[in-house]
N, C-alpha and C positions, 0 to 999 in steps of 0.2 A: 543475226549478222548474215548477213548477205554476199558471196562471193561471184565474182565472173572470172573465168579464166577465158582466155582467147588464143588463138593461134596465128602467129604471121607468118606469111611463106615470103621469102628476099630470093632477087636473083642478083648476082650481080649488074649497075648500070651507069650511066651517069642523071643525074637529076635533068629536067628542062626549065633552067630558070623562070619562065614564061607558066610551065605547067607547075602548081602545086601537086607533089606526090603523097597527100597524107590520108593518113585514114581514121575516117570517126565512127564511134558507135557509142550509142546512149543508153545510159540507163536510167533506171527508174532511182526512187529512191535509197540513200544508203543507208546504214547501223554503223553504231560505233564501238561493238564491242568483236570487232572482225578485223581483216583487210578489207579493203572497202574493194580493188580489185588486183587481179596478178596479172601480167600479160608474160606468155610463156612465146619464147621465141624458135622455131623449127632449126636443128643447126646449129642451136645458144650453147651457152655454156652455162648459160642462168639464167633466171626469171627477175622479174621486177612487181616490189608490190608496191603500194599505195595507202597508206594510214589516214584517217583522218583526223585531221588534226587538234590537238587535247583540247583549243576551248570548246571541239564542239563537243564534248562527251556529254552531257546532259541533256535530255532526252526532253522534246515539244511535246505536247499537245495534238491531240486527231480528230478533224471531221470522218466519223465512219458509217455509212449508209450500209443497212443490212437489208438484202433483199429473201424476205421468206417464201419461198411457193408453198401455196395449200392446197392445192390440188387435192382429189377425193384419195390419192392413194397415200398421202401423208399420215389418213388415219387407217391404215395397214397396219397389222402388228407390226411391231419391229424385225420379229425373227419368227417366230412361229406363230399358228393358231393358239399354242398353250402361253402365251405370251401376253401379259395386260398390258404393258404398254404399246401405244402407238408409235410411229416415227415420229409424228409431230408433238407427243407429250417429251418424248429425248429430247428431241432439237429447243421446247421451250425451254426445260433444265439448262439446258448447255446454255441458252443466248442469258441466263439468269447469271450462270456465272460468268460470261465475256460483261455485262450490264455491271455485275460487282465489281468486276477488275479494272475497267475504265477509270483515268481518274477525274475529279471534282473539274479539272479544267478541258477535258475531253469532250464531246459532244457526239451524238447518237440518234440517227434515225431508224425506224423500222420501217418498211415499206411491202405488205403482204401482197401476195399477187397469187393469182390462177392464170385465166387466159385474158386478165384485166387488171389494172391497180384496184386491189380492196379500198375503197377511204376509211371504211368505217375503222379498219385492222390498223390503220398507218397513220405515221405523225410527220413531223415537218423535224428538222434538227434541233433536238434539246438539248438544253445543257445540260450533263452529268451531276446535278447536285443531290442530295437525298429524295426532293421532291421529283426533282427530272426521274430519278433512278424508280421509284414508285408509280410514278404514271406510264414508265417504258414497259415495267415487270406489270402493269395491269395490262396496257395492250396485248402483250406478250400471254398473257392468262387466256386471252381472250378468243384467240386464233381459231377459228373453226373450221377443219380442210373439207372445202368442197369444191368443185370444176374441174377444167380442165386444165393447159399448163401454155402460156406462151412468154419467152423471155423481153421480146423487145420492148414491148409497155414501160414494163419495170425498169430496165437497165436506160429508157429516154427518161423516165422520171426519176431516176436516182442523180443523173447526170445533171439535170435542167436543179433538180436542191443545190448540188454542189454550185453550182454556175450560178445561181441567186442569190448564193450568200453574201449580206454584208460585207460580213467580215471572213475576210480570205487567209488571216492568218496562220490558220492550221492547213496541215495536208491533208488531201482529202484521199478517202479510199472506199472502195465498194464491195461488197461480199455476197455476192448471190447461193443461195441453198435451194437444190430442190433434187427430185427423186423422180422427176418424170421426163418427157419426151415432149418439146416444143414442137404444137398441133396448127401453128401459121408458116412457120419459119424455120426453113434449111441452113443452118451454119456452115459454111467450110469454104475454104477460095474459089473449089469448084462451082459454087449455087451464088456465090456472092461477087460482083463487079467490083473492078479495082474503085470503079467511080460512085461503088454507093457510100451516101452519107451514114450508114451504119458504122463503116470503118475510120471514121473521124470522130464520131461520138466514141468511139470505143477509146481512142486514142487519147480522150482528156484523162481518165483518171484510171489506174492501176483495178482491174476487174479482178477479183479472186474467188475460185468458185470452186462448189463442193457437193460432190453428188450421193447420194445417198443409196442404199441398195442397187441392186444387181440390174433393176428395170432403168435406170436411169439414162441418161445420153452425155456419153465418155465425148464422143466425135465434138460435140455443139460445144460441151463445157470447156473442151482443152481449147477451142479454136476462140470462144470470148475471151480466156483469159492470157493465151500467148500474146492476141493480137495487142493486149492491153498492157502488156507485161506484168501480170498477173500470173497466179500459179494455178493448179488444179488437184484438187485432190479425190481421191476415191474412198470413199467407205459403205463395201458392202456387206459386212459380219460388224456382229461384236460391236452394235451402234451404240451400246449404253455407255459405251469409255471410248468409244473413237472417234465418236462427234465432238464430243467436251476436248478430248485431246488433239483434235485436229484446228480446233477454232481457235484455241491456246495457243497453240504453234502460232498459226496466222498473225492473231493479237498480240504477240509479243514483238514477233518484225516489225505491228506497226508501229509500236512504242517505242523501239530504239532507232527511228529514223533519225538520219543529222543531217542529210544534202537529200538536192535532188537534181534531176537535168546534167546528172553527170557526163562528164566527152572526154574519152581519149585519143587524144590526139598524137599520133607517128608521123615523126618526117625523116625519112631516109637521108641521110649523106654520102653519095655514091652507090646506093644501092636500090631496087625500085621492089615495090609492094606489089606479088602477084595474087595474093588471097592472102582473107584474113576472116576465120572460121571463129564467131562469135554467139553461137548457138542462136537461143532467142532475140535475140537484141540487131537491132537493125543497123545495115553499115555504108557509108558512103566512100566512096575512091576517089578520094581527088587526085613521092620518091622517099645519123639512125640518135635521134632525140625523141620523148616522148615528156607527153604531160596530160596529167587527168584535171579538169576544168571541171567546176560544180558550184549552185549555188546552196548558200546555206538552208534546211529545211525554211518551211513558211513560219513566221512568228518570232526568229530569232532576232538580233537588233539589228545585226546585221544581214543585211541581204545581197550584199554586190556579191558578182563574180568572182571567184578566187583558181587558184590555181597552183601547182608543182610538177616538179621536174624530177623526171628519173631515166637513169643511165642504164643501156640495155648492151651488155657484149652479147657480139652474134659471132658466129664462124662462117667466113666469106671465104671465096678463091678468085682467081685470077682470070675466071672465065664468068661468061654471060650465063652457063648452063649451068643446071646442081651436077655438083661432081658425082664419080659412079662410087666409089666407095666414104661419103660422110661421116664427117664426126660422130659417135653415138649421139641422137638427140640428149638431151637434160631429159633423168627420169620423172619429172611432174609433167616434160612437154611429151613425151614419148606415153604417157598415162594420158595424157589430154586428148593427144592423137587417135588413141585408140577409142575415147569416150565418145567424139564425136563417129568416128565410125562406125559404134554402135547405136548412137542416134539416126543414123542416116538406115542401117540396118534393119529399128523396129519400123521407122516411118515406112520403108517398102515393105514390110508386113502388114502393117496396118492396111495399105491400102490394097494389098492381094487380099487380106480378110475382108474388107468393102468392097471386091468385087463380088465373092461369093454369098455377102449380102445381096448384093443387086440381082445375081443371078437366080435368087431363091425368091425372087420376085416382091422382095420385103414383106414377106408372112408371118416372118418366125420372129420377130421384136413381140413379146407377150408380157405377159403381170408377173413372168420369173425371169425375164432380160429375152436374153439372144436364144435360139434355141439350142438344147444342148447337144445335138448333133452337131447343128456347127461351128460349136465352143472346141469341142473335139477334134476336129479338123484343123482347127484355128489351130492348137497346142500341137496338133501330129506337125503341120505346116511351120511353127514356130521351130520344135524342137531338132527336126530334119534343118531347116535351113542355118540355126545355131550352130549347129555339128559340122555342116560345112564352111561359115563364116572363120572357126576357128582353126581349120584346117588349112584355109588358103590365106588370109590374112597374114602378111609377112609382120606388120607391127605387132597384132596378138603374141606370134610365135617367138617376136624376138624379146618379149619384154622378163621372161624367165633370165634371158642370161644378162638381162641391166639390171637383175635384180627386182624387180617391180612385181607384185603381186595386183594381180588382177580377179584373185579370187571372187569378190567382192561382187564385183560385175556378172563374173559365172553362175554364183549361188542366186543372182536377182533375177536374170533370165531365165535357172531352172527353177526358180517358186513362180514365175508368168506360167509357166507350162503345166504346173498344178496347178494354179488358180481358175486356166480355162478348163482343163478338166475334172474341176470340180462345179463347171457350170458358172463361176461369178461375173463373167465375161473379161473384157479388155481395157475395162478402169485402169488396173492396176498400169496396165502398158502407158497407158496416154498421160498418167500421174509421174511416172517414172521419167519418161520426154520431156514432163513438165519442169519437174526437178532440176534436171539435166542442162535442162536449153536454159532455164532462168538463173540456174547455178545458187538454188534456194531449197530447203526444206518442206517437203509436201506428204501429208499420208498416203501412201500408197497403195495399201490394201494387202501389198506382203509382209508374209510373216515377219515376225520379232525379229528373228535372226538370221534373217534373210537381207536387212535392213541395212548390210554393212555400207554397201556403196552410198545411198544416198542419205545415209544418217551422217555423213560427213558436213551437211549443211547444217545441221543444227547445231543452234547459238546456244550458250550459256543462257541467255534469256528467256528462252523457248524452253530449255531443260527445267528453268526455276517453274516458267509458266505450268509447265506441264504436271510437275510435282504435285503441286499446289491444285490442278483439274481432280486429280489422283488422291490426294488427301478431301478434297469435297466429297467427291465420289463414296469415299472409304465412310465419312462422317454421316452423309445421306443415309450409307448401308446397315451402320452401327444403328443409327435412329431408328430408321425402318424396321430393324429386329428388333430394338427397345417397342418401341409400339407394337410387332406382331405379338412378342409376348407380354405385354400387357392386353391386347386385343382376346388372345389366346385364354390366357388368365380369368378375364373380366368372362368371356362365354361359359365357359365350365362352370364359375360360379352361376350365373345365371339356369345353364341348365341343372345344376345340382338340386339348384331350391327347386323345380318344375319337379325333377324325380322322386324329392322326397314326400313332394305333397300327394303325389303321384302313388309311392308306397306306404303312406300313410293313410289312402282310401283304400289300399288293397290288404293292408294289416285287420283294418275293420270289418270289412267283406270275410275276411278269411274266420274270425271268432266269432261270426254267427252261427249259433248251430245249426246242422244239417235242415233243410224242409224234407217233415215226415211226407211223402207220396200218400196220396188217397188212395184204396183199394181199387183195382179195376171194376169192382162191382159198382161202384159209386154211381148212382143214378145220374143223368143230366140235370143239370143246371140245381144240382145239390150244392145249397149260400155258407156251407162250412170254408172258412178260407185260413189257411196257417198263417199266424204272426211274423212268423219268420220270413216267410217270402214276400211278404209285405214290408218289411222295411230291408230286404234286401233288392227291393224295386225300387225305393226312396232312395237308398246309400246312390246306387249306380246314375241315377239320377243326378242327384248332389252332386258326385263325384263325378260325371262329364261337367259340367257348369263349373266347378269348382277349378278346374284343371285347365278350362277354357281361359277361363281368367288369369290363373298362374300365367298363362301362356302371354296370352293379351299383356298383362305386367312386365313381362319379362323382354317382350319386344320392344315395349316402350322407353324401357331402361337399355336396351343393348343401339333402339337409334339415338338417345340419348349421349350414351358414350361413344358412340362413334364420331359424335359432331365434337365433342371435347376431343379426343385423339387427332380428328385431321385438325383442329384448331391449335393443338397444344406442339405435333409432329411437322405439321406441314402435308399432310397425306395421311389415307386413309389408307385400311390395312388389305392387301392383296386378296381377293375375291377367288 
C-alpha cells in the first residue's frame, strides 16, 4: 500500500473567476489494501483521505521487466573473501523466488546487461506459466557477470518491450539491479538537460532500482528512479536476506496495484494556494473542495475515468497574511512539516557530501565504495549539522508539546551517521529520500530497529511477501544442513574404508619378524639374502598400489555422490 501525504499552504483571498486556482499532483500507481492518499492541510484541523473504492480491491495482473547488471563485480563475494557465494549467485536465488511468486497471469522479462544489452542472457515478455517460469529460471541459471556497467542500454530496451506490447493490458513496471558505477553516463539534473530525451523515456514506466554493496552509485540509482516515480533501495551487508527481502517488498506493491494516473485536484473558495509541498511527485499551480481523479489499473473492465470528493476544514482569518499566533497545526500535519524539512535537510547534505567528492578530484570511488576518509567526514558533517537542524528548527521543537513523537526520525538520522562511519557510504541516505518523497516502503540499509520511521509504509502485503522470502530462506538453510550432513556423513565413510585398508597393510608389516642384520664382516656382494626383507619389499609395494586404488575408488564414489546431492538438494555442499 502506497501513501502520499501532501502539504498545502492557504492565504486568505478571493478566487479570479477567469484564473483557475487549483493544484494538481500525480501519481503513480495505487494499492488497495491502504489509503490511497491523505492530503494534510497547514492550519487544519484535519486531514482528508481517500479510499479506493471496494470494486477495485482485487488485485491485476503485471507486465515486469527485470533489469540484471553483470558486470565482473557481480561475481564478488558477497561479503568476504571467506564467503562462496557471489553477488550474483544471491541475486539469481532471489529473482527464483520473485519468478515463483509471479502469478500464472503475470508476465516477466529478464534483460542482462553490462555496458550493453546481453541477447544471449535476455528474453522478450513471457508468460508466467510453468513452462514460461522454467525457461526464465534457465536464463536466470545462466548469467555469467563479465564487463563493465552502463544503464541507458538497458533502461531504452526495457521501455521500447513495454511500448511493443500487443497487449497493454497489464501495468507495466521496471526493476533495474546492479552493484556498479555507470562507465558512459552521469545521472543527476546537474549533467542532464531539461530537453534530453532521457527524461521522457524515464517518465513512461515506474523505474525501481536497487543497489547492491557498498561500491555501487546511490546519486545515479536515486535520481532514475525518483524521476520515474520509482523508489530506490540500498543493500549493502547481509545480501543473503536483503535482496530476497528487498525484491519482495517491491513485488508485492506491484501486485496490489488498483488505479493509476491518479490527480488531486484543490480548488479554493475564497482562499488562494501559495505551495503545496508534495515530495516526489510533480505539481502544477493553476484558488476549498478537493477531488482525487484516477483511472482504473490496465486490464480491468472498466477503464473510464472516475473520481470523489472530499471536504477539507482549514482554519482561515480575516486577513490576506498568516496570522502571528496560529492554531496548533493537526499533529499528522505538524509531523509532515517536519518530514519534509528533513528532506530538504539530507538533500543539502548530500550535495556538500558531492562537493567534497568533486574536490577529491573523484579518486576515492574504489572496489569498497567511497573512501573511508571521506565517509568520516560525510558522518562528522552529518551529525554536527543534525545537532544544530534540531536546535533551531521551531517545528522539531514544538512537536514535544502537541504531543508528537519524532523519535523515529532521530534514531534513522543517527544510524546514517553509523553507517558512514562504518564505511557503507550514503545508500542508506538517498533510500531513506526515497521512501520519503515517494511516501512508499524501500530497504534502506538501516538497522532493524532503526526502521521505525519509514517502516511506516509497509503494507500488509509486503509483511506477508516478506514472511514468506524468510520462510524460503529458512527452508534453503535447513536443506543445505540436510545435505552438509549427509555430505559430511557420506566423506568419513568413504575415508574410513581408505584407513582401514590402510592399517590393515600396516597390521601385516608390523607381524613379520624382525630382518636378522648380516655381520659387518660380511664380504661384498655376499648372495645370502633374508626372507624376511624380501617379502617385506613386496608387502610395501602391494600396499602403495593397493591404497592407490582405495584412493582412486574412493574419489570416484565421493564425485559420484556429490552429483546425486546437488541433483537431489539443489546445491552442492559448501567447499
Amino acid at each position: 500500500m502506497w501513501l502520499h501525504t501532501s502539504l498545502v499552504y492557504f492565504t486568505e483571498g478571493q478566487d479570479d473567476p477567469g484564473e483557475s486556482q487549483s493544484k494538481h499532483f500525480h501519481e503513480p500507481p495505487y494499492t488497495s489494501d491502504r489509503l490511497l492518499t491523505r492530503i494534510n492541510i497547514k492550519w487544519g484541523s484535519s486531514g482528508a483521505g481517500v479510499e479506493a473504492p471496494s470494486s477495485m480491491k482485487n488485485h491485476d495482473p503485471i507486465d515486469l521487466v527485470t533489469l540484471i547488471n553483470i558486470n565482473q563485480s557481480m561475481s564478488w563475494p558477497a561479503a568476504s573473501q571467506t564467503e562462496m557465494s557471489s553477488r550474483l549467485d544471491l541475486l539469481k536465488n532471489a529473482m527464483k523466488f520473485i519468478i515463483r511468486q509471479l502469478g500464472d497471469d503475470d508476465r516477466l522479462a529478464i534483460v542482462a546487461f553490462n555496458d550493453q544489452v546481453i541477447k544471449e542472457y535476455t528474453t522478450g515478455i513471457l508468460e508466467i506459466s510453468d513452462i514460461g517460469r522454467m525457461a526464465i529460471e534457465k536464463k536466470v541459471d545462466g548469467l555469467v557477470a563479465k564487463g563493465d556497467t552502463a544503464f541507458k542500454p538497458s533502461l531504452e530496451h526495457a521501455v521500447k518491450l513495454l511500448d511493443d506490447r500487443a497487449d497493454k493490458k497489464r501495468a507495466g513496471f521496471i526493476v533495474l539491479i546492479s552493484d556498479g558505477l555507470d562507465s558512459q553516463f552521469k545521472w543527476g539534473d546537474d549533467s542532464i538537460a531539461p530537453t534530453d530525451p532521457i527524461r521522457g523515456l524515464l517518465r513512461k514506466y515506474p523505474v525501481h532500482t536497487f543497489g547492491l554493496g557498498k561500491a555501487h552509485d546511490p546519486k545515479a540509482l536515486h535520481y532514475i528512479s525518483n524521476i520515474s516515480y520509482g523508489i530506490y533501495s540500498s543493500i549493502t551487508d547481509n545480501l543473503n536476506s536483503k535482496i530476497i527481502e528487498a525484491l519482495a517488498i517491491c513485488l508485492a506493491g506491484f501486485k496490489t496495484v488498483v488505479a493509476v494516473d491518479a490527480c488531486v485536484d484543490i480548488r479554493p473558495g475564497g482562499l488562494l494556494i501559495t505551495r503545496i509541498d508534495s515530495g516526489g511527485y510533480n505539481t502544477t499551480l493553476n484558488g476549498i473542495a478537493a477531488s482525487v481523479t484516477y483511472k482504473e489499473a490496465p486490464g480491468r473492465q472498466s477503464t473510464a475515468t472516475d473520481s470523489c470528493s472530499v471536504s477539507l476544514p482549514v482554519h482561515v482569518t480575516d486577513t490576506a497574511t498568516a496570522p502571528a499566533n496560529p492554531c496548533p497545526p493537526y499533529p499528522l500535519v505538524l509531523q509532515q512539516m517536519v518530514r519534509f524539512k528533513v528532506l530538504d535537510f539530507l538533500i543539502s547534505v548530500l550535495k556538500e557530501f558531492q562537493v567534497l567528492k568533486e574536490e577529491a578530484a573523484g579518486a576515492v570511488h574504489g572496489k569498497e565504495g567511497d573512501d573511508p576518509v571521506l565517509q568520516a567526514i560525510a558522518a562528522s558533517l552529518l551529525e554536527r549539522k543534525w545537532k544544530e537542524f534540531k536546535q533551531s528548527d521551531e517545528s522539531w521543537k514544538e512537536a514535544p508539546r502537541n504531543f508528537l513523537d519524532l523519535g523515529g526520525i532521530d534514531k534513522d538520522i543517527n544510524a546514517m551517521v553509523g553507517i558512514l562511519k562504518q564505511g557503507l557510504g550514503v545508500g542508506c541516505i538517498y533510500s531513506w529520500l526515497s521512501s520519503y518523497q515517494m511516501q512508499r516502503a524501500t530497504t534502506t540499509g538501516l538497522p532493524g530497529a532503526h526502521m521505525v520511521a519509514t517502516g511506516q509504509f509497509r503494507t500488509p502485503a509486503m509483511d506477508a511477501m516478506v514472511q514468506e522470502a524468510h520462510r524460503q530462506l529458512a527452508k534453503e538453510a535447513s536443506a543445505q544442513d540436510a545435505g552438509t550432513s549427509i555430505v559430511c556423513k557420506r566423506a568419513a565413510e568413504l575415508l574410513d574404508g581408505v584407513n582401514k585398508r590402510f592399517d590393515l597393510w600396516c597390521k601385516l608389516d608390523h607381524d613379520l619378524p624382525r630382518t636378522n642384520q648380516p655381520p659387518s664382516h660380511q664380504e661384498e656382494g655376499h648372495e645370502s639374502r633374508d626372507i624376511t626383507a624380501v617379502l617385506r619389499g613386496d608387502i610395501n609395494r602391494a600396499r602403495q598400489h593397493d591404497i592407490y586404488l582405495a584412493a582412486d575408488d574412493a574419489i570416484k564414489q565421493w564425485r559420484s555422490f556429490l552429483a546425486s546431492v546437488e541433483k537431489t538438494h539443489g546445491h552442492g555442499p559448501d567447499k
